[in-house]
C-alpha positions in Angstrom: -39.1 -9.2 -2.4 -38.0 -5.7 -0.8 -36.6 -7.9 2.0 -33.9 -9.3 -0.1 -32.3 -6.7 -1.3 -31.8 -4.2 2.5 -29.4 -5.6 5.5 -30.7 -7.2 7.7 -31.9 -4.3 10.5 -34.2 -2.6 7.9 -38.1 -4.2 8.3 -40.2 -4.5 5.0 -43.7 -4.5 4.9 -45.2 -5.4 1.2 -48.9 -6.1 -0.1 -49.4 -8.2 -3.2 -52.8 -6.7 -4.0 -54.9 -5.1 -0.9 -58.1 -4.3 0.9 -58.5 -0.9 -0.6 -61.5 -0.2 1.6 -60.1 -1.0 5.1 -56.6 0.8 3.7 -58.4 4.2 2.9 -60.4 4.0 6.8 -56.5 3.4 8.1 -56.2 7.3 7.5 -55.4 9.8 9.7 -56.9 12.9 9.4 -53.9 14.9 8.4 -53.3 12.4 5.6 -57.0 12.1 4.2 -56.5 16.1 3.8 -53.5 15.6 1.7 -56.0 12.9 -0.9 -58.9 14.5 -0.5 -59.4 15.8 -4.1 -57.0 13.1 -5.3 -58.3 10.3 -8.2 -59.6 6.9 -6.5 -56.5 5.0 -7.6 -54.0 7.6 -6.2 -56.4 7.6 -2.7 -55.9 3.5 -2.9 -52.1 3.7 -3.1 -51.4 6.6 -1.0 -53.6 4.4 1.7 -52.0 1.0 1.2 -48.4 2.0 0.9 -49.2 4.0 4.1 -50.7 1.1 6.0 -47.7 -0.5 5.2 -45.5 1.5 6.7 -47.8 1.6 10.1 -47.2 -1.9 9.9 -43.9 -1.6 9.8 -43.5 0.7 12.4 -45.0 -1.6 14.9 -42.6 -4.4 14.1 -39.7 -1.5 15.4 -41.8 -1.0 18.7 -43.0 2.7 17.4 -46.7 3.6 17.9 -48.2 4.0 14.5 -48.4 7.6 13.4 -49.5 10.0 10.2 -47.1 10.0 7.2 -47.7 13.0 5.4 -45.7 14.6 3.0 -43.0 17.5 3.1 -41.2 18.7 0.2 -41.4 17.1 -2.8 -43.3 14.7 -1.8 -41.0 13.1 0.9 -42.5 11.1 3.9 -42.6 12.5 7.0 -41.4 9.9 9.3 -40.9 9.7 13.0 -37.9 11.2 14.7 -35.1 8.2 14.8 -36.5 6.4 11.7 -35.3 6.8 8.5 -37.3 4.9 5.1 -38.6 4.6 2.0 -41.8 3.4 0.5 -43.0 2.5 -3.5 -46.0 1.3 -4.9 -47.4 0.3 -8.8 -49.8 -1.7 -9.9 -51.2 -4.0 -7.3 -48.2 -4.2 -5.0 -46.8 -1.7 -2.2 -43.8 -1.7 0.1 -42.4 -0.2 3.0 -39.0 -0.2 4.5 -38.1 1.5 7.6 -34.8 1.7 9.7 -34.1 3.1 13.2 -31.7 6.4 11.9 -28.6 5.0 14.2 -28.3 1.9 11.8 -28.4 3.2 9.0 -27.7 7.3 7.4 -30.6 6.8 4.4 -32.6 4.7 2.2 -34.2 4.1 -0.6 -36.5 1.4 -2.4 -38.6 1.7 -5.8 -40.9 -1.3 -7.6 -41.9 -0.7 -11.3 -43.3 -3.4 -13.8 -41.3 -5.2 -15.1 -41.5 -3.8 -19.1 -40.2 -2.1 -21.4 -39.7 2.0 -20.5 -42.6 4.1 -22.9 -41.0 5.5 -25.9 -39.2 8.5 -25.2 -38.3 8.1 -21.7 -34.4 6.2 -21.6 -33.1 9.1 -24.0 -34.4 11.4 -21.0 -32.9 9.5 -18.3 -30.0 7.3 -19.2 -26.3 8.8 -20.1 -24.8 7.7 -23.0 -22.2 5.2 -21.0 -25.6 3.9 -19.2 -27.2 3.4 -22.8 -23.7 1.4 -24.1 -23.9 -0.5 -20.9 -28.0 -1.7 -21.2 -27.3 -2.9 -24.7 -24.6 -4.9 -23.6 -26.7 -6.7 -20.5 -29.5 -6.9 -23.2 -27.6 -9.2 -25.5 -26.1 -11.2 -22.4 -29.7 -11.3 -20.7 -32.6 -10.5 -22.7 -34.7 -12.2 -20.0 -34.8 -8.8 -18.0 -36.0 -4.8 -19.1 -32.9 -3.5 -18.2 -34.2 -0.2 -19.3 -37.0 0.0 -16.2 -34.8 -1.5 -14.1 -32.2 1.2 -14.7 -35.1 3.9 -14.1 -36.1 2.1 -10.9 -32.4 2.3 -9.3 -32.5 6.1 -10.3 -35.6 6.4 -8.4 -33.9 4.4 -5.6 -31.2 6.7 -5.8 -33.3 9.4 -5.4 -35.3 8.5 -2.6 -32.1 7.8 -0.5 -30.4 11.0 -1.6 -33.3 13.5 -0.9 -33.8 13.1 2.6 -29.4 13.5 2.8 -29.6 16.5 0.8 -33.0 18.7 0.9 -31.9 19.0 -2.6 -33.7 17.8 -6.1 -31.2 14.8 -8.3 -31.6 14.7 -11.8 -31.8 11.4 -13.4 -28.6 12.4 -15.3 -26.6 13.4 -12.1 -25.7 9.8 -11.0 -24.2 7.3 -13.5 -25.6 3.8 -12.3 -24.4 0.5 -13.3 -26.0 -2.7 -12.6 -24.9 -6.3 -13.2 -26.4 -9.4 -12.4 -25.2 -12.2 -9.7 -23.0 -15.0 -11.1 -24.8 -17.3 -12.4 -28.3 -15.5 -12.1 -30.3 -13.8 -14.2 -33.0 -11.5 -12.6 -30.9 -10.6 -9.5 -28.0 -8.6 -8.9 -26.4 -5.3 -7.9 -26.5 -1.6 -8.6 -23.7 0.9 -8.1 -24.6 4.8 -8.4 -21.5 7.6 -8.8 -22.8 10.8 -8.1 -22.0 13.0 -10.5 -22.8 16.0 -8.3 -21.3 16.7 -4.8 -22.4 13.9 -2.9 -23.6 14.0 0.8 -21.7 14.2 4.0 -22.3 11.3 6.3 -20.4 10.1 9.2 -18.0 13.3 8.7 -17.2 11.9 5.2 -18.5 13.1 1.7 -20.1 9.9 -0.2 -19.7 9.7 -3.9 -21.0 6.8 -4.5 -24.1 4.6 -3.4 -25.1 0.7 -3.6 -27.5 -1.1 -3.7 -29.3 -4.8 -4.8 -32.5 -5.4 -7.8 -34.7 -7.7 -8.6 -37.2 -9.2 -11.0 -40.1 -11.2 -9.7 -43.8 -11.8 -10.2 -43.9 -9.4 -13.1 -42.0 -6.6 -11.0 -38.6 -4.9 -11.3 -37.7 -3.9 -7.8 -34.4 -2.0 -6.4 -33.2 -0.7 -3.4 -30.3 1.5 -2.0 -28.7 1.7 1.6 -26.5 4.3 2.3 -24.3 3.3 6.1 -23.1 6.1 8.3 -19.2 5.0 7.7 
């Protein structure tokens, strides 16, 4: 699903439900510190999504190595990789680049329902909220509100490791649309509403990226090139 939506040098690695067990013994030591208090299902996730990634390293040639976190919460990754990982549910993914291909990246997977009461007026701008009512009407097969709050968590995740520096979910202005002639796929087109990043000796304004709806999940993703 996560494969779909990154070009074609970025490897996924995804799990449709998992072997929590042999997950959680994948641990290195410095990442069982960072879970070791943590709830049983935040252990299982932190584990699978992690595994992932390992597998995904190998498929780039790198020995498989500790994730841990750094500030707020962003992996760690190994120098000359750049990625992104998401879990929910019963599914996690990784995606991981070598840093010359690409400048940053970001994925997120959410299911695919309505947003809880309370959370779109804290996340969407008003232009966002005209534009989700409008692709309601035309496609009422999709939650357009979580998949909005999945691309501003894909957003996010690509930004941070650019930056250092937090992104509030009003600080981008996202639009998505769907394919021609499709219904749960499309694109996704965030203007920073903050100064944006320098890459490649440019300032970017603006990122892209793909979604999509399948097997009751709303996934996005976001890659941001060097030029």
């Amino acid at each position: 699903m996560i494969e779909e939506l990154l070009p074609e040098p970025v490897v996924t690695v995804e799990a449709y439900g998992h072997d929590d067990e042999a997950a959680t013994a994948s641990l290195y030591p410095e990442e069982e510190a960072v879970v070791a208090r943590a709830v049983d299902k935040r252990r299982r996730e932190f584990a699978v999504v992690r595994l992932c990634a390992r597998r995904a390293m190998e498929k780039l040639g790198v020995p498989p190595q500790p994730i841990v976190p750094g500030e707020r919460g962003a992996p760690g990754w190994p120098a000359g990789l750049v990625g992104s990982m998401t879990h929910c549910d019963d599914y996690a993914a990784a995606a991981l680049v070598r840093a010359a291909e690409l400048a940053s990246l970001g994925i997120d997977a959410e299911p695919h329902q309505t947003l809880p009461e309370g959370v779109l007026p804290a996340v969407a701008l008003p232009a966002e909220t005209d534009r989700l009512r409008r692709l309601a009407a035309e496609h009422p097969g999709v939650h357009w509100d979580r998949l909005l709050f999945s691309a501003k968590e894909s957003v996010y995740k690509a930004w941070f490791p650019l930056t250092g520096q937090w992104l509030d979910f009003t600080e981008a202005e996202i639009d998505v649309f769907a394919d021609p002639g499709e219904r749960h796929s499309g694109g996704l087109r965030a203007r920073l509403l903050v100064p944006g990043p320098w890459v490649g000796g440019r300032r970017i304004d603006v990122f892209e990226g793909r979604w999509t709806v399948q097997r009751g999940l709303v996934a996005s993703a976001v890659s941001v090139p060097h030029t």
